[in-house]
C-alpha positions as MATLAB code, in Angstrom:
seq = 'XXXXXXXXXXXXXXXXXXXXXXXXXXXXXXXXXXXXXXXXXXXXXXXXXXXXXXXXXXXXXXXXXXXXXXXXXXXXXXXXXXXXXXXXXXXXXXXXXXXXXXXXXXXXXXXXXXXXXXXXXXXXXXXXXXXXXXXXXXXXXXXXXXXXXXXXXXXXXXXXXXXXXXXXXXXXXXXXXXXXXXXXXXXXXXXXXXXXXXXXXXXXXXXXXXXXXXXXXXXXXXXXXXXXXXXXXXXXXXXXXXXXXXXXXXXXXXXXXXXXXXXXXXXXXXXXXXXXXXXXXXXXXXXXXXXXXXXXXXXXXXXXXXXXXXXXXXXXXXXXXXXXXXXXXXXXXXXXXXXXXXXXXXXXXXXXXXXXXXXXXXXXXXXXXXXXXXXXXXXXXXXXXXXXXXXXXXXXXXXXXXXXXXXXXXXXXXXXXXXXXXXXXXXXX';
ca = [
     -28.354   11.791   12.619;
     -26.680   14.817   11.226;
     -26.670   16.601   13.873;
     -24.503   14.387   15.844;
     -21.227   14.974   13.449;
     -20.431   18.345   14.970;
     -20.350   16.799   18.628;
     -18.337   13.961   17.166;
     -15.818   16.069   15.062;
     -15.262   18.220   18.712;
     -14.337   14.954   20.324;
     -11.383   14.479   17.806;
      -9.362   16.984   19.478;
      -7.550   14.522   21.383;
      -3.962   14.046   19.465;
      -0.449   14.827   19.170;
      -1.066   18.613   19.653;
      -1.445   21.261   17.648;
       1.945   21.479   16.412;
       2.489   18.104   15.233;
       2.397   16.898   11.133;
      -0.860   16.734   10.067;
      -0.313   12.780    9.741;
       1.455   10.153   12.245;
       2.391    8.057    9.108;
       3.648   11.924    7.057;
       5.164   12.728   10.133;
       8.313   10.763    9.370;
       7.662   11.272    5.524;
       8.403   15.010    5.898;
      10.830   14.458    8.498;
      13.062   11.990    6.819;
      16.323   13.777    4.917;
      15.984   11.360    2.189;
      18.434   12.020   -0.872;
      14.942   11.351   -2.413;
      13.263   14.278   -1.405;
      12.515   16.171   -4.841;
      13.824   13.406   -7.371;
      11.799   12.495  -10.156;
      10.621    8.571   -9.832;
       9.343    8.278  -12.844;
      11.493    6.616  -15.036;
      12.558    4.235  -12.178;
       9.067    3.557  -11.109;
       7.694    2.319  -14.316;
      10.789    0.492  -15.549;
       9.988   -2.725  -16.567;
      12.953   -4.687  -14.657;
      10.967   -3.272  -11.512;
       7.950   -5.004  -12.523;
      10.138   -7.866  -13.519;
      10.970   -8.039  -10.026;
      15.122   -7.443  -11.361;
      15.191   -4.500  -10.177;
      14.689   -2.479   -6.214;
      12.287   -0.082   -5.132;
      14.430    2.886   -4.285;
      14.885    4.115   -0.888;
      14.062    3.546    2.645;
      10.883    2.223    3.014;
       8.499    1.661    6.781;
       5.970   -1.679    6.862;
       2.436   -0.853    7.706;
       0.554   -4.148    8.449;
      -1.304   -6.455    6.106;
      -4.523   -6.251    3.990;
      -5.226   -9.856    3.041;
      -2.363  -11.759    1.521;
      -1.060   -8.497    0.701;
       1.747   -6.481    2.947;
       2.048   -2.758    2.552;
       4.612    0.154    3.641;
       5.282    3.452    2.411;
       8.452    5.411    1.555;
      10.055    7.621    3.951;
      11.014   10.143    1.204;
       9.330   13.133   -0.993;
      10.106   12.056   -4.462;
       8.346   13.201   -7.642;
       6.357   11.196   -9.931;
       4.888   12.673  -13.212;
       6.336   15.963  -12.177;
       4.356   16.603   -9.561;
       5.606   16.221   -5.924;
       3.850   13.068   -3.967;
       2.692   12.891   -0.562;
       2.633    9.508    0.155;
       3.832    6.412   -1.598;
       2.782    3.436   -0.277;
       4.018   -0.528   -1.699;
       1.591   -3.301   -2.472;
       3.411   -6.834   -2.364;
       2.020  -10.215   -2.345;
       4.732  -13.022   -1.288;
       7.382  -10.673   -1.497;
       6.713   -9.244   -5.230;
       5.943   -5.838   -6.166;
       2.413   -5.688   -7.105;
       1.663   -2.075   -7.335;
       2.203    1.137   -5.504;
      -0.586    3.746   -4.466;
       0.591    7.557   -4.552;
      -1.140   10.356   -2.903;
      -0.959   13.882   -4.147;
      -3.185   15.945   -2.780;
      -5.013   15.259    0.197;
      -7.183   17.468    1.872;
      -7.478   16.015    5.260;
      -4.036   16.587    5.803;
      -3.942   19.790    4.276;
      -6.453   21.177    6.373;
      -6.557   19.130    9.723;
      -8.346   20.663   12.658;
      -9.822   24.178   12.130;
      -8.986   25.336   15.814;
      -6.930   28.646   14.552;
      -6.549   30.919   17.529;
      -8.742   34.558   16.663;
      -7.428   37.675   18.154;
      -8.910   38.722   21.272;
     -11.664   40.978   21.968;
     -14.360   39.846   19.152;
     -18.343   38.938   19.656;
     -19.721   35.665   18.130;
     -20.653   37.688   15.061;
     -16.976   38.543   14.431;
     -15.584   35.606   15.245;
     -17.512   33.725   12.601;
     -17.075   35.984   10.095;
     -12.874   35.690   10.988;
     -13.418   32.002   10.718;
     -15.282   32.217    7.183;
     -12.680   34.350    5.878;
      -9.684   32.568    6.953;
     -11.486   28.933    5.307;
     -12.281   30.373    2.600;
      -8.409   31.713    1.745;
      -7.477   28.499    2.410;
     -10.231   26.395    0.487;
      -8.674   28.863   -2.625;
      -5.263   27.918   -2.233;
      -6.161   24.030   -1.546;
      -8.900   24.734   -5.073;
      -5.837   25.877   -7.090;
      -3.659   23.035   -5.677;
      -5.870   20.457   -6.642;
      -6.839   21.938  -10.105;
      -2.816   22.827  -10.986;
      -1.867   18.913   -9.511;
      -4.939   17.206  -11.522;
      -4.205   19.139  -14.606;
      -0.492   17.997  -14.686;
      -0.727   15.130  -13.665;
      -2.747   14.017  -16.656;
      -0.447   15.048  -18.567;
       2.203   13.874  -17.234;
       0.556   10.059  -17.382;
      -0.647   10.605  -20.788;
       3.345   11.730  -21.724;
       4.733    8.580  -20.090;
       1.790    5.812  -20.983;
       0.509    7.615  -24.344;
      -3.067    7.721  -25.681;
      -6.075    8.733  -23.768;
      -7.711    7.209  -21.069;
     -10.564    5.411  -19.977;
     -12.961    5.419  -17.487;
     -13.592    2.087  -15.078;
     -15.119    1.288  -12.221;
     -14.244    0.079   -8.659;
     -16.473   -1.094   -5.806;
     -20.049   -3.358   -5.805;
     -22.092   -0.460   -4.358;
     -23.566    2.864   -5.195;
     -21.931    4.348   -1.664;
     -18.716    3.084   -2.097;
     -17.879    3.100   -5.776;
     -15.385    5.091   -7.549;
     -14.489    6.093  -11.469;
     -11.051    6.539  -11.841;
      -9.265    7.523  -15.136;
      -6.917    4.231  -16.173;
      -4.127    4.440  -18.673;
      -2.364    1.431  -19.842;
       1.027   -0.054  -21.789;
       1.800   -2.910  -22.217;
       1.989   -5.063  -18.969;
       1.520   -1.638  -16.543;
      -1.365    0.070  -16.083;
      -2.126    3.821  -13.675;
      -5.028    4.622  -12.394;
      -5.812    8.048  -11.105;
      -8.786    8.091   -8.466;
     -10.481   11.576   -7.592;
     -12.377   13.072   -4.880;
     -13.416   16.621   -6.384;
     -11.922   18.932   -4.610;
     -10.906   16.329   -1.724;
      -8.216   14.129   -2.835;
      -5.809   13.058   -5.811;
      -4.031    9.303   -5.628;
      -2.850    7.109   -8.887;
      -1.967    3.736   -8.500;
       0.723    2.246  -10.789;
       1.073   -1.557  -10.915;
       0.783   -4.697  -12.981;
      -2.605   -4.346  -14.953;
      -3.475   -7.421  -13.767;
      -3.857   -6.315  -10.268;
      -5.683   -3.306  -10.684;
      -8.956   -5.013  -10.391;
     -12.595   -3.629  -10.070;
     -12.960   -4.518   -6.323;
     -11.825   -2.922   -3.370;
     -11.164   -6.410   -1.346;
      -8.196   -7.862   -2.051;
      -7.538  -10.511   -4.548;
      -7.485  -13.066   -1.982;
     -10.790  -12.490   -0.905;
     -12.202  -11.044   -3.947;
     -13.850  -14.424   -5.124;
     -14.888  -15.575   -1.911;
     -19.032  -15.794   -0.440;
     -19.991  -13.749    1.770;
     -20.644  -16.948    4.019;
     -17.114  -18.266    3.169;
     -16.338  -14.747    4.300;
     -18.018  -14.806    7.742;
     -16.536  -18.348    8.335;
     -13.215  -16.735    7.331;
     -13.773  -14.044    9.798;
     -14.826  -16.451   12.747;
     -11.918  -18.232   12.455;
      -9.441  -15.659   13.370;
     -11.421  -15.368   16.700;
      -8.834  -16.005   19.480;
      -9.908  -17.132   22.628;
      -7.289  -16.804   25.320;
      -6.977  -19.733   28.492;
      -8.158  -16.756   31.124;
     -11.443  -15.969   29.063;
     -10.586  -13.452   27.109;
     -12.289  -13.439   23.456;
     -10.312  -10.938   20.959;
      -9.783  -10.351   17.478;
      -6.166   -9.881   16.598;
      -6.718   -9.319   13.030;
      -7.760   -5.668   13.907;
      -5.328   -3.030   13.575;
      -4.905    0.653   14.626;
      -4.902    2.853   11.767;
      -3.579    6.457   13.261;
      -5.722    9.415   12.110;
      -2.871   11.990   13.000;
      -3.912   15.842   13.273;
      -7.257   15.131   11.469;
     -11.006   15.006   12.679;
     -11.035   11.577   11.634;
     -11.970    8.869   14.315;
     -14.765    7.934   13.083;
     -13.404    7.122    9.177;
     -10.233    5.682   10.415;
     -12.472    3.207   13.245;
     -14.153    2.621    9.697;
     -11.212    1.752    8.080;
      -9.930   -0.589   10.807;
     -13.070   -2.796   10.389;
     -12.478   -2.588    6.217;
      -9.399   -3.699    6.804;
     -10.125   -6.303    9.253;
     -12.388   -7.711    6.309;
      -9.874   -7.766    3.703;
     -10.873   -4.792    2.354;
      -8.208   -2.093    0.536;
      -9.950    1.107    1.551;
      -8.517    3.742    4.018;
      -9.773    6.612    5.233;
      -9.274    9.439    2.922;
     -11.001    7.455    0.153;
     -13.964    7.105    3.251;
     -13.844   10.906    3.378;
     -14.768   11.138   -0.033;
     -17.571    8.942   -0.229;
     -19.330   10.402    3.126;
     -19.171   13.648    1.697;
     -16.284   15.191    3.938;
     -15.868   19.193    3.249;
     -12.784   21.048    3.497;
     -13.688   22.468    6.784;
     -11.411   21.257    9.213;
     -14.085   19.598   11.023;
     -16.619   16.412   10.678;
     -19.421   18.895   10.076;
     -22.227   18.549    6.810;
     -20.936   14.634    6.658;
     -22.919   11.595    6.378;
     -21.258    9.455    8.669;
     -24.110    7.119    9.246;
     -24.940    6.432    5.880;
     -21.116    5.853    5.102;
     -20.928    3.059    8.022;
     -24.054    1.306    6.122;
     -22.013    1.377    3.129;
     -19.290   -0.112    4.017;
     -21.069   -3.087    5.631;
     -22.927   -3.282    2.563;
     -19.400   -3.261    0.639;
     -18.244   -6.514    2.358;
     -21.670   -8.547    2.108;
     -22.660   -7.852    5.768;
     -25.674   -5.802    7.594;
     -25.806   -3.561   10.267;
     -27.275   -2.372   13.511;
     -27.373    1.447   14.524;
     -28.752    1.489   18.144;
     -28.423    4.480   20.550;
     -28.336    1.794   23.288;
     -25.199   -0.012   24.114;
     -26.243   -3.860   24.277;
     -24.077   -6.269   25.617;
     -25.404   -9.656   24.370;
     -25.364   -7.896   20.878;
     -21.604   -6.806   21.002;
     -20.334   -9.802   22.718;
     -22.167  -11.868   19.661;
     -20.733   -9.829   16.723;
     -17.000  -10.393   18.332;
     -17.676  -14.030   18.432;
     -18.505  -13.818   15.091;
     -15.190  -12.127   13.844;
     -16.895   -8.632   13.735;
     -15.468   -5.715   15.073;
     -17.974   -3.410   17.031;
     -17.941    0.540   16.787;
     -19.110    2.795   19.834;
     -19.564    7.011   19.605;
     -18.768    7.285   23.024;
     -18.219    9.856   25.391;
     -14.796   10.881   26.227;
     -12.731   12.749   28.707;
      -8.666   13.153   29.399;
      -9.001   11.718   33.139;
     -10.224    8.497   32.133;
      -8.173    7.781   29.044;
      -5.455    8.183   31.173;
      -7.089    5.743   33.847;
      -7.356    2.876   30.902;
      -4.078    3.761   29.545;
      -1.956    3.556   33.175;
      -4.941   -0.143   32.912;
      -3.523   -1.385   30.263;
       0.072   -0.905   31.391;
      -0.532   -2.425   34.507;
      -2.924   -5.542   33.527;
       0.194   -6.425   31.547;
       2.465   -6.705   34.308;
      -0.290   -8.100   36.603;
      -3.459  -10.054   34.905;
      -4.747   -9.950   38.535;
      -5.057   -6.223   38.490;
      -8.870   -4.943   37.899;
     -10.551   -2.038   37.171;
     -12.205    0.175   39.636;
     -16.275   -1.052   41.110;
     -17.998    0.425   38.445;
     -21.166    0.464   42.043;
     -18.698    3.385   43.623;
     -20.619    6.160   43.759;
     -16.933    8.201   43.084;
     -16.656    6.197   40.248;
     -19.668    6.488   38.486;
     -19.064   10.302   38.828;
     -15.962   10.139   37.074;
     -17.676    8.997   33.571;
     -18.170   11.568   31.350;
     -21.795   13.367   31.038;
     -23.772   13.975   28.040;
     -21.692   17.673   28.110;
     -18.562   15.553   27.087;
     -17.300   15.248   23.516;
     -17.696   12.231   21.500;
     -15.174   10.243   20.597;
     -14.827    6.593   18.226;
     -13.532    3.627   19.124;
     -13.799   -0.363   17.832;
     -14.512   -2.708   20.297;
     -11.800   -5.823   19.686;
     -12.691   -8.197   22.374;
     -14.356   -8.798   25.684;
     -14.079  -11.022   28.696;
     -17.354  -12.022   29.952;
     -16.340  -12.681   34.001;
     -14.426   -9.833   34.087;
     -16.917   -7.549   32.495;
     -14.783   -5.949   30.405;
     -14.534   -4.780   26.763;
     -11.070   -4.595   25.025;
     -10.949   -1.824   22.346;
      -8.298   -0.188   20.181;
      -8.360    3.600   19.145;
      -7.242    5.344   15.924;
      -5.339    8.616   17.614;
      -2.933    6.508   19.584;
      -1.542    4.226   17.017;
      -1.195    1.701   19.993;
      -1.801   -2.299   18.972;
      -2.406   -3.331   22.862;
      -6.361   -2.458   23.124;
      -7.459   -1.229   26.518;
      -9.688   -2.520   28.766;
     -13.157   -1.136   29.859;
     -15.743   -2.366   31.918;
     -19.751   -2.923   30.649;
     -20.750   -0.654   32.836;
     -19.097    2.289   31.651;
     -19.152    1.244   27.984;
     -23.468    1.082   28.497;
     -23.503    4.267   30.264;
     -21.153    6.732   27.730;
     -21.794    4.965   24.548;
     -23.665    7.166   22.184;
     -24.376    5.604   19.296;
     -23.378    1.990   18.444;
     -22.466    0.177   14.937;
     -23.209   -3.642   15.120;
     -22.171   -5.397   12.010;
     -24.035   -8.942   11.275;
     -23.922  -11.655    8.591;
];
């Protein structure tokens, strides 16, 4: 199964361009002139009248959608915390009380993207791989020193502010998903710095309370995994024309990154109640500072994560349309590797815009002989997507996409879906 990354980590190349931020949410985070950009948090962030809930989080912050009972949005701003400049911060409340906030440091997804340099003209295959080599591996030493400089003083910086050493704890119920982070406490307030070697540096700072050994929310943490799937059935909404969906299924935008298939992931981890995201998912499948999908375990990670959240799977090169249709009216989101090409994204994006104005409006006769020719062919690059709904009479199957950052899911009929899905991720109780 291996083999199939590469293909998949080519069909990623379909985002902003290759001049946009590295991120869709850090897009606005390194655009924003904040008067926070390059101030020092740290006193402010672990005060206890902000824990107390007497006191503001700084700045201007943008909502991102809700994991359980919990909301979360990040800060539109490049403060410091410890010392060390942050990438991302990102609020945890629960009914409108702080409850923690998760920082990002170092990240190497965003720091290296897509690998799709141009190389100067002229050169055989030979020379163009060994150009390649030697431009990843300058750039693997300057992300290596990065990561080693940040880790090193950031751990210092905690132990300055918290005092003492720290220990070592554990978070997640199995072997593929589990993580050891480094926790410091004092009194009420506790941080937490998680590590991917080489990969990724985050620390959440919060209430001790909250920082639990679980990585589904507190809401959910307790519950069966039956009371889980009847949870899960019940936000099933079935619409007067026939249309079955799940609503509870959000887009989570990969930006510049080769990472449909980890943020499609992260959608359906979500959808469970389920505080993972993708770079953490990067970590666990083994994701290497490449710029590409390539030498990750991408199956294996999918049967973690259903694993994770008390659920099975089933991998089938086949697209089958009883099976799909039965894990949506379960609650369970579906994930295709498809085939993809430009012409007929744009055919189910001008779809969805015109379905709105006119439910009458259908898709083309998937029996056209000029339509079956427009699919894309086993040449095509793959691409991930999580099937969301269907509508049995019309044929169709609604599904959402991670590079768009769109919450209307388009539209595609059986047919097609069958015929240029490549490999298929079923999750069952």
């Amino acid at each position: 199964m291996k083999a199939l990354v590469p293909a998949i980590a080519a069909g990623l190349l379909f985002s902003p361009g290759v001049s946009a931020l590295p991120n869709s949410i850090l897009g606005p985070v390194f655009g924003a002139e904040s008067p926070l950009n390059g101030v020092d948090l740290t006193r402010e962030l672990t005060s206890p009248e902000l824990w107390e809930g007497t006191a503001e989080l700084p700045g201007k912050w943008r909502e991102e959608g809700e994991v359980g009972t919990a909301t979360v949005s990040h800060l539109l701003a490049r403060p410091k915390l410890f010392g060390r400049e942050v990438l991302l911060l990102r609020a945890i409340r629960r009914a409108g009380a702080l409850e923690s906030l998760d920082v990002t440091f170092v990240d190497a997804g965003s720091f290296f993207g897509y690998f799709d340099e141009e190389l100067p003209e002229g050169m055989n295959r030979r020379q163009m791989r060994g150009e390649m080599q030697a431009r990843l591996a300058a750039k693997q030493a300057e992300f290596s020193g990065l990561y080693q400089e940040t880790h090193e003083a950031l751990r210092n910086g905690i132990a300055g502010a918290f005092g003492g050493g720290a220990e070592t704890v554990k978070v997640g119920r199995t072997r593929g998903l589990r993580a050891e982070p480094e926790m410091w406490r004092k009194g009420g307030l506790a941080v937490r710095m998680l590590t991917g070697p080489d990969r990724l540096i985050r620390v959440s700072l919060g209430k001790a309370e909250a920082m639990g050994d679980d990585w589904f929310d507190p809401s959910y943490a307790k519950e069966t995994p039956r009371d889980r799937l009847v949870r899960l059935a019940a936000g099933v909404q079935r619409e007067e024309d026939g249309t079955v969906h799940l609503p509870g299924v959000r887009p989570i935008p990969q930006g510049y990154r080769p990472y449909c298939g980890l943020n499609t992931l992260a959608m359906a981890a979500r959808h469970f109640g389920m505080h993972l995201d993708e770079d953490w998912l990067a970590c666990a499948g083994g994701f290497r500072n490449t710029g590409s999908a390539d030498g990750s375990n991408m199956v294996k990670l999918y049967h973690s994560l259903a694993a994770e959240a008390g659920l099975g799977m089933d991998r089938a090169n086949r697209f089958d349309v009883g099976n799909a249709r039965r894990a949506l009216d379960k609650g369970l989101p579906v994930i295709v590797w498809r085939r993809f090409s430009h012409e007929r994204n744009q055919l189910h994006s001008r779809f969805m815009r015109d379905f709105a104005r006119n439910p009458a409006a259908t898709l083309p006769d998937p029996a056209l002989k000029e339509e079956k020719a427009s699919w894309p062919g086993a040449a095509a690059p793959l691409h991930a997507s999580v099937l969301v709904g269907y509508h049995a009479g019309r044929r169709e199957f609604l599904f959402l996409e991670s590079w768009t950052g769109r919450d209307t899911p388009r539209r595609m009929r059986e047919e097609e879906m069958a015929a240029t899905a490549y490999l298929t991720f079923v999750f069952k109780p």
